[in-house]
C-alpha positions in Angstrom: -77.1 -36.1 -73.3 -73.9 -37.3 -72.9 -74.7 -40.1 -70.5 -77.6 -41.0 -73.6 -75.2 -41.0 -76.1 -72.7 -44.1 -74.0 -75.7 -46.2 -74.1 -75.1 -48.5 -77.2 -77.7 -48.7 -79.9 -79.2 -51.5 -79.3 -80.6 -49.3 -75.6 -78.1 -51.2 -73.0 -75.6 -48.8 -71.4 -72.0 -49.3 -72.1 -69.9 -50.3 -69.3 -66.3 -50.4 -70.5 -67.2 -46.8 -71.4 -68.2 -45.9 -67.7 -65.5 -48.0 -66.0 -63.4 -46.0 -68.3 -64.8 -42.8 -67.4 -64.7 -43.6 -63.4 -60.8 -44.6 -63.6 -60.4 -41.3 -64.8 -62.1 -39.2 -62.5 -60.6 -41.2 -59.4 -57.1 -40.0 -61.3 -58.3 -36.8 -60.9 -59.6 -36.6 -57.4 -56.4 -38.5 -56.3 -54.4 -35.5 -58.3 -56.7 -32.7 -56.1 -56.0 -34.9 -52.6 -52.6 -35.1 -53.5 -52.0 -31.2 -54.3 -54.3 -30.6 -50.9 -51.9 -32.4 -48.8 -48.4 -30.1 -50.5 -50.9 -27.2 -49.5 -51.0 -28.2 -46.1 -47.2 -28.8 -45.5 -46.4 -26.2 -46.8 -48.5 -24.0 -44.6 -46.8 -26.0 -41.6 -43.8 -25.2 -43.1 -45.0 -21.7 -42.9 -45.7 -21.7 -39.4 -42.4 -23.1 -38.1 -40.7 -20.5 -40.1 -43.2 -17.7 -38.5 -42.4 -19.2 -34.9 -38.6 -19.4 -35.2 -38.2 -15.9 -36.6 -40.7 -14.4 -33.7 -38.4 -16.4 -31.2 -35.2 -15.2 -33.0 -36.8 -11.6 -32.6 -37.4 -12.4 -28.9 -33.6 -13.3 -28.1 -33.1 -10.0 -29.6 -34.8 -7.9 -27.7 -33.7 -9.6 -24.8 -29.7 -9.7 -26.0 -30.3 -6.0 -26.6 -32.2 -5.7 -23.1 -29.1 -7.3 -21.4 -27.1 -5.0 -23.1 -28.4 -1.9 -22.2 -28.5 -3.2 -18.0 -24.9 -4.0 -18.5 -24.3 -0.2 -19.9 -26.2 1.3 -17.3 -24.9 -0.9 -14.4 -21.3 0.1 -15.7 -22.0 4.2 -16.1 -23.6 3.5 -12.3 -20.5 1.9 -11.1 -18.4 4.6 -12.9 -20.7 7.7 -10.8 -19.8 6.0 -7.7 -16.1 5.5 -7.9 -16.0 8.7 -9.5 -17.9 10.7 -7.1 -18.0 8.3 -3.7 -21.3 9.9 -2.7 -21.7 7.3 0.0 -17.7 7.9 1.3 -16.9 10.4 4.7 -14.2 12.2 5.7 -12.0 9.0 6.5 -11.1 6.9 9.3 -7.6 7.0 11.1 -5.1 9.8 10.8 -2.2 9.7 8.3 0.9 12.3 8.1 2.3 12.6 4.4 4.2 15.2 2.7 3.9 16.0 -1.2 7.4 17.7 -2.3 7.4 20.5 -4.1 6.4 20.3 -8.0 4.7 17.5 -7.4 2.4 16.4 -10.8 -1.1 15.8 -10.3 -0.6 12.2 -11.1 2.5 11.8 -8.2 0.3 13.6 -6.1 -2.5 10.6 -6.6 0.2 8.0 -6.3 1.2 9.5 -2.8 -2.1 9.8 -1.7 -2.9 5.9 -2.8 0.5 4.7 -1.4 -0.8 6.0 2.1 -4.1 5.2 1.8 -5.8 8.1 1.6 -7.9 7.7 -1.8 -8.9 4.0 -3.3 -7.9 4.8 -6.2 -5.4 7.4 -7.9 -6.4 7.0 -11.3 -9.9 8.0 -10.5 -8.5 10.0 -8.0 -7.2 12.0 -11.6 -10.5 11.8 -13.2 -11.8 13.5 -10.1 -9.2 16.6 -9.8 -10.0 17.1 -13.7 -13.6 17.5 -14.1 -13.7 19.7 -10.6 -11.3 21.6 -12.4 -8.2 21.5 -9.2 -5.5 19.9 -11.3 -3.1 22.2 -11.3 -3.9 24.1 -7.7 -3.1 21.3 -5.0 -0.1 22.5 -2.7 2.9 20.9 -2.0 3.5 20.6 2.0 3.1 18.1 4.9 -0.2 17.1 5.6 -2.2 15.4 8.7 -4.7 13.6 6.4 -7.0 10.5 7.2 -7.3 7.0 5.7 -10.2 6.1 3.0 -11.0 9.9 2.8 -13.0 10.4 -0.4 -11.6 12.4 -3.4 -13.3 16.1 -2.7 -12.4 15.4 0.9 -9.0 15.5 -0.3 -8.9 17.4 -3.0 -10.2 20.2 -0.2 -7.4 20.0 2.1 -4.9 20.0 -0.5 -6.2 22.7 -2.1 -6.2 24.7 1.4 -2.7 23.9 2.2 -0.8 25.3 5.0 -1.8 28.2 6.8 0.6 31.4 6.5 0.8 31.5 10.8 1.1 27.5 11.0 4.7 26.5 11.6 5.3 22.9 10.0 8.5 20.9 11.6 8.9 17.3 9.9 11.1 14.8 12.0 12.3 12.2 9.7 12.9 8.8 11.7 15.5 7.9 14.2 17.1 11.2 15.2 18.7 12.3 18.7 17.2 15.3 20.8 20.3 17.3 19.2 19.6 16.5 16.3 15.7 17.7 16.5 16.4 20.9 18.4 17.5 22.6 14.8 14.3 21.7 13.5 12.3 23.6 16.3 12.7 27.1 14.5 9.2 29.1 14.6 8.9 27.7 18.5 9.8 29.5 22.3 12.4 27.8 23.9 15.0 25.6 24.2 14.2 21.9 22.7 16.6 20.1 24.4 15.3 21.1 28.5 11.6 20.4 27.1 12.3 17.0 26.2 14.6 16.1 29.4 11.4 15.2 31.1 7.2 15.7 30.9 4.1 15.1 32.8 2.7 13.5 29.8 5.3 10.4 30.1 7.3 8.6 32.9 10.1 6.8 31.6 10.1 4.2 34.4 6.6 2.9 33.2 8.5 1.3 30.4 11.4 0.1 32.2 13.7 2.9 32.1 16.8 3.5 35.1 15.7 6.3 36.7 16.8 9.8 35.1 16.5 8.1 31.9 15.3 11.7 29.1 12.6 11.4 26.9 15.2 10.3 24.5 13.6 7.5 22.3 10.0 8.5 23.1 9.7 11.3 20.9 8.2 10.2 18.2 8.7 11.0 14.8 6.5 12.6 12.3 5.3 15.7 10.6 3.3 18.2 13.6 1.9 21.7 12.4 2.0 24.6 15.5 0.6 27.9 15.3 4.2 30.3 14.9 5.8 31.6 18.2 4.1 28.3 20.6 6.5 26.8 23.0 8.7 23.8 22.2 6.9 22.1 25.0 4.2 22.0 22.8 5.5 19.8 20.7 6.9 17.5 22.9 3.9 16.7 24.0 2.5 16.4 20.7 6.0 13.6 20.3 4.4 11.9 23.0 0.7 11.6 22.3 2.0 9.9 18.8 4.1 7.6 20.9 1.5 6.4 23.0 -0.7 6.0 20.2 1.8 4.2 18.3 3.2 2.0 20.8 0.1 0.3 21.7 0.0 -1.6 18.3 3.2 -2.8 19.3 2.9 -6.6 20.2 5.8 -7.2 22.9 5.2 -10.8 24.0 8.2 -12.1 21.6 10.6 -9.8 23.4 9.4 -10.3 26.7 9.6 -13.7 26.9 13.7 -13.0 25.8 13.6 -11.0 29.0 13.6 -7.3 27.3 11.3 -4.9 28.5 9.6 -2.3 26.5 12.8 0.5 26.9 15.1 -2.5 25.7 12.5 -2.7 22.9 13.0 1.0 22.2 16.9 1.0 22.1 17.4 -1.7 19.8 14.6 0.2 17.8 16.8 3.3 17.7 19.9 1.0 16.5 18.1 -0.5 13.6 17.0 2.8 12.6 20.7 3.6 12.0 21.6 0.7 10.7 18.5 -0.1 8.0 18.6 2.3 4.6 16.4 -0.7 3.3 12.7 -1.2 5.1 13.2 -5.3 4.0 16.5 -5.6 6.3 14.7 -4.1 9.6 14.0 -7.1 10.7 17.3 -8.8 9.6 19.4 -6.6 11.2 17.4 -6.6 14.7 17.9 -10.4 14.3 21.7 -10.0 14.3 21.2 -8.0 17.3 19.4 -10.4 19.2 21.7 -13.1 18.3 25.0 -11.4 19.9 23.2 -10.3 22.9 22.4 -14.0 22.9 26.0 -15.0 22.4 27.4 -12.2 24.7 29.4 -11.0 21.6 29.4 -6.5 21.6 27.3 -5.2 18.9 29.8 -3.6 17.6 27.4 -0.8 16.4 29.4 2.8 15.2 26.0 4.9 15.7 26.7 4.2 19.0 29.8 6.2 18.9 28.4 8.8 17.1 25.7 9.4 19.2 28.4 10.2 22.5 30.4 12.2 20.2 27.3 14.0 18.2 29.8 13.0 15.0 27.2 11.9 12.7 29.1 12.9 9.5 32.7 13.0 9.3 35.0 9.4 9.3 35.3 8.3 13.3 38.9 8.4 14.3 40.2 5.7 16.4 40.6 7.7 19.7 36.6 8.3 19.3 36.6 4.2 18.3 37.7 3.9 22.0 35.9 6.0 23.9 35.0 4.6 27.2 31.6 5.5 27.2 28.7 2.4 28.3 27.3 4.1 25.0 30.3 2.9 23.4 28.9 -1.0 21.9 32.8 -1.4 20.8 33.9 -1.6 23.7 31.0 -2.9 25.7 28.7 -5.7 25.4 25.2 -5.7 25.5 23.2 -2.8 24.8 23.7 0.9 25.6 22.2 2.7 28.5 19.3 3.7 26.9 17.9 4.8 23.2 20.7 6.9 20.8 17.5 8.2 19.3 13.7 8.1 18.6 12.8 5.5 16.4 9.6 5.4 14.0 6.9 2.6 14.1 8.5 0.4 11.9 11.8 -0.2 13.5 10.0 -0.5 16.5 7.9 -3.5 15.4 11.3 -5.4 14.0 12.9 -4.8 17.2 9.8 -6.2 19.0 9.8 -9.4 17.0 13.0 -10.0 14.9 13.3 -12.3 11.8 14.6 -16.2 12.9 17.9 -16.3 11.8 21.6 -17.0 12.4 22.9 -14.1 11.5 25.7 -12.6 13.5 27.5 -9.8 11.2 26.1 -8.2 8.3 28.7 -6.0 5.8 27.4 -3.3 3.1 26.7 -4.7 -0.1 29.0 -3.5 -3.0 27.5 -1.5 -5.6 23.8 -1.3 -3.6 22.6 1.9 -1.9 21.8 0.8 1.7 21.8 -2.9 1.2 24.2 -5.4 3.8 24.9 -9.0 3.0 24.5 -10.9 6.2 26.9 -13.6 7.6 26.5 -16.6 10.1 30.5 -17.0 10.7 33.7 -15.0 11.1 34.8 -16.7 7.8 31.8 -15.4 5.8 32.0 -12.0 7.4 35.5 -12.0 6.6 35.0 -13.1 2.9 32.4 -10.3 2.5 34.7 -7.5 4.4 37.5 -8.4 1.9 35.0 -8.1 -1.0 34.1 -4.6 -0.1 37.7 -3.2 0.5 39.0 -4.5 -2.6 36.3 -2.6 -4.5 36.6 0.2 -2.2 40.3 0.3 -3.3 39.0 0.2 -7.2 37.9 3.2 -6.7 40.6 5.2 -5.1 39.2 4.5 -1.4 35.5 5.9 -2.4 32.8 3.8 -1.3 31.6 1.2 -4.0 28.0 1.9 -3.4 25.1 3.6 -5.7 23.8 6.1 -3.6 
């Protein structure tokens, strides 16, 4: 009908009208193409959107994944510090006291200090939650290295037994000086340690004769009550022997000193050192005026032929004749003037390289000596220290 009624009257079809009617409709289908391709961007559009936020979801899970390893891989490493399942007993043996009152946190800071635990502040932790914080027991213990923290806690908590006699040496004392210390044991201290079977002198370089002066070594050693003294000594020596081995001599030896030399001068410095940094210092002064032939000068010397280890020396004491006497004789004494520990050993073995010939305490230090290469400088210093001496009405300008 419509197409009909286009055709003009006359019967002939009207073409403007047709042309008119197809520009039209190709507006139109280019209208639907165009729409069509917004419909498909869009739906691309769609699809990134869709894959970004399933790979944003995927970093999630694996941020949150990471996450929860780390957490787990932390509480893991917090078990096994905590409760050293995989730890033993310990290795070597260590001696240590823990003074009474100690806190449970001094306690851990001992027992790191000597390597006993890896760690006190775990070490803490570990006394807590087992509930032991407040019944570990002061006393001297024979404890190992690297033990872990119920091995430890065990044998503080068991303390000392009631029948177990505990005598503590502290470093560089003379046979008098031990015997005191022997109460709880049969018999006399001082004929025990004259001589053993467990130790010859002479294999060390000793004159023959020479006591087990300097060879008793000291430490901490539990006895059951009422044993003989003897017992002990041998105990002394089994430590020295032990001990002595780590000692590396060759620096001495080749300076013509044998392993009793070593030993003496070891005994010296332990009289002479309040500070464990100046061990080695002072053996260096040492070594330097046996070089130079100069005496040694050394007081402890004269206190160990008089036994006066407290009161001033008097000057008829300053002269005693005695080869003990490094005042009045050069080179060193006969033999040891006590028994030295491990460390004073290993600075007489190899002294610090110096120049050092005197050394003067320090004014207003506890322990500490300023060292000197010359007369002038030793003088300097000795003036230095009287004059504050004098500041305080002759009382000794030191801290301790």
């Amino acid at each position: 009908m419509e197409r009909e009624a286009r055709r003009t009257a006359g019967g002939r079809r009207d073409w403007l009208a047709d042309a008119r009617r197809l520009t039209q409709g190709d507006a139109g289908a280019g209208a639907i193409a165009a729409g069509g391709g917004r419909g498909a961007s869009e739906g691309r559009a769609a699809r990134r959107r869709a894959a970004i936020g399933g790979h944003g979801r995927r970093w999630g899970r694996l941020l949150a994944l990471a996450v929860l390893v780390a957490i787990v891989a932390g509480l893991a490493w917090f078990a096994n510090a905590l409760f050293q399942p995989f730890k033993g007993d310990g290795r070597e043996r260590v001696t240590l006291t823990i003074p009474q009152g100690s806190s449970l946190s001094q306690i851990a800071d001992i027992l790191e200090r000597e390597g006993v635990v890896e760690n006190a502040g775990f070490f803490q932790v570990r006394a807590r939650l087992a509930g032991h914080s407040g019944d570990l027991r002061p006393g001297s213990y024979e404890l190992r290295k690297d033990m872990s923290f119920a091995a430890a806690l065990d044998a503080l908590q068991e303390g000392v037994p009631p029948d177990v006699v505990q005598i503590g040496i502290p470093e560089g004392l003379s046979r008098r000086e031990i015997r005191p210390l022997t109460k709880g044991l049969r018999g006399n201290y001082m004929r025990a340690s004259r001589r053993s079977a467990r130790l010859d002198p002479s294999e060390y370089r000793a004159p023959r004769g020479a006591s087990l002066e300097g060879f008793l070594f000291p430490a901490t050693y539990e006895l059951k009550k009422g044993r003989p003294v003897k017992a002990l000594v041998n105990e002394q020596l089994t430590h020295f022997k032990r001990n002595f081995k780590a000692v590396d001599l060759g620096y001495a030896r080749r300076r013509n000193l044998t392993p009793y030399d070593v030993l003496t001068i070891a005994s010296l410095i332990e009289r002479e050192a309040m500070v464990a940094k100046e061990r080695r210092l002072i053996a260096s002064v040492i070594y330097n005026r046996l070089h130079d032939g100069i005496p040694l000068g050394i007081d402890a010397t004269v206190r160990f032929v008089t036994n006066n280890w407290k009161r001033p020396l008097r000057e008829s004491e300053l002269a005693n004749p005695s080869p003990y006497n490094t005042r009045v004789h050069a080179g060193l004494p006969p033999g040891p003037i006590g028994n030295p520990g491990l460390a004073s050993i290993k600075a007489a073995a190899r002294p610090a390289k110096t120049k050092y010939l005197f050394y003067v305490v320090k004014v207003n230090s506890c322990g500490e000596h300023k060292f000197a290469k010359s007369d002038a400088e030793f003088q300097a210093y000795v003036n230095e220290y009287n004059r504050a001496r004098e500041a305080r009405g002759g009382k000794s300008p030191t801290k301790c």
